[in-house]
C-alpha positions in Angstrom: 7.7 9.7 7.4 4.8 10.2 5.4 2.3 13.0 6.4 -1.1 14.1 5.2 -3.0 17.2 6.2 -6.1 15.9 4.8 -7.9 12.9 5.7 -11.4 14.2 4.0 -11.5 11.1 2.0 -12.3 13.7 -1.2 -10.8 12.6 -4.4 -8.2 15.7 -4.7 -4.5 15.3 -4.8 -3.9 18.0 -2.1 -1.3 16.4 0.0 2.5 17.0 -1.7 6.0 15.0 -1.7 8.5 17.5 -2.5 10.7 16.0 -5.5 14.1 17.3 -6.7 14.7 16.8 -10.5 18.1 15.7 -11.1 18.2 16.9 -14.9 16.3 19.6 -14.7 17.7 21.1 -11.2 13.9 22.5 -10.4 12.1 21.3 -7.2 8.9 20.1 -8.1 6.1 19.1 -5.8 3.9 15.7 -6.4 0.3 15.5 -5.6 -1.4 12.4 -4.2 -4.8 11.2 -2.9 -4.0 10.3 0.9 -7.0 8.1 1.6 -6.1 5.9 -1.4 -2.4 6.4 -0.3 -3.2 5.1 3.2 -5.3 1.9 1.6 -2.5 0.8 -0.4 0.4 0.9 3.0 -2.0 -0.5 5.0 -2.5 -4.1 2.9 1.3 -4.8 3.4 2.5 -6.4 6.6 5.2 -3.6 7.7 5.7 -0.2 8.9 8.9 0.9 6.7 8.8 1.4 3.3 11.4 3.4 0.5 8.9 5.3 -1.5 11.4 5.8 -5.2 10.2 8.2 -8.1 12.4 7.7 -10.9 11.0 10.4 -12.6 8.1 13.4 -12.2 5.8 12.0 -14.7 6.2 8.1 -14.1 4.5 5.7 -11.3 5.6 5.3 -8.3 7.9 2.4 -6.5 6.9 1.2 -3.0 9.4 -1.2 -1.4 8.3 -2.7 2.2 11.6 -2.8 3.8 12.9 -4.1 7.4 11.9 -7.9 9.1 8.4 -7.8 8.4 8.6 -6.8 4.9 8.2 -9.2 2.1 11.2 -9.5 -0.5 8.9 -8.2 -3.6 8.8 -4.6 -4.8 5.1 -3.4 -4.8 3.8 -1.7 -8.0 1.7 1.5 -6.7 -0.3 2.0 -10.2 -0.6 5.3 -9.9 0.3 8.2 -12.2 1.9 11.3 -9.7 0.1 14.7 -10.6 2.5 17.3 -10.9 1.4 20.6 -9.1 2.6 23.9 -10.3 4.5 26.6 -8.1 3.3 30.3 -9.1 
C-alpha cells in the first residue's frame, strides 16, 4: 500500500518509502512528490502494482500487476531523492 501524508500538491519530496540497502546494510529513506506520484498510477488501468528500486540512486520500476494490468513494465522517469537521518 502506498500512503502519503501530504496531498498539498507543493513540489517537495516530503512523503518517504523506507528502503533497505543490501550492500551497504543501512536503511535509507526515499523522498517523492505524491501528487506527481498519484498522476503517474492513475493513467494505468489497475489497482496493484510491484513498485522495484534496484538501487538508492537509480529510477524507479513500476510493474501493473493482476488481470487488469497490461504485460509491459512502466518506466517511472524519476530520479529518488535520498533523505538523510540525523
Amino acid at each position: 500500500m502506498l500512503s502519503a501524508h501530504n496531498l498539498d500538491y507543493a513540489n517537495a519530496f516530503t512523503e518517504r518509502i523506507p528502503l533497505h540497502d543490501n550492500k551497504k546494510h543501512t536503511p535509507a529513506d526515499i523522498g517523492f512528490n505524491a501528487k506527481l506520484m498519484l498522476g503517474i498510477i492513475a493513467v494505468v488501468p489497475t489497482m496493484i502494482f510491484e513498485f522495484t528500486i534496484t538501487k538508492a540512486s537509480s529510477i524507479a520500476l513500476l510493474h501493473p500487476v493482476g488481470p487488469n494490468g497490461p504485460d509491459k513494465t512502466v518506466l517511472i522517469g524519476i530520479m529518488p531523492v535520498m533523505l538523510d537521518r540525523y
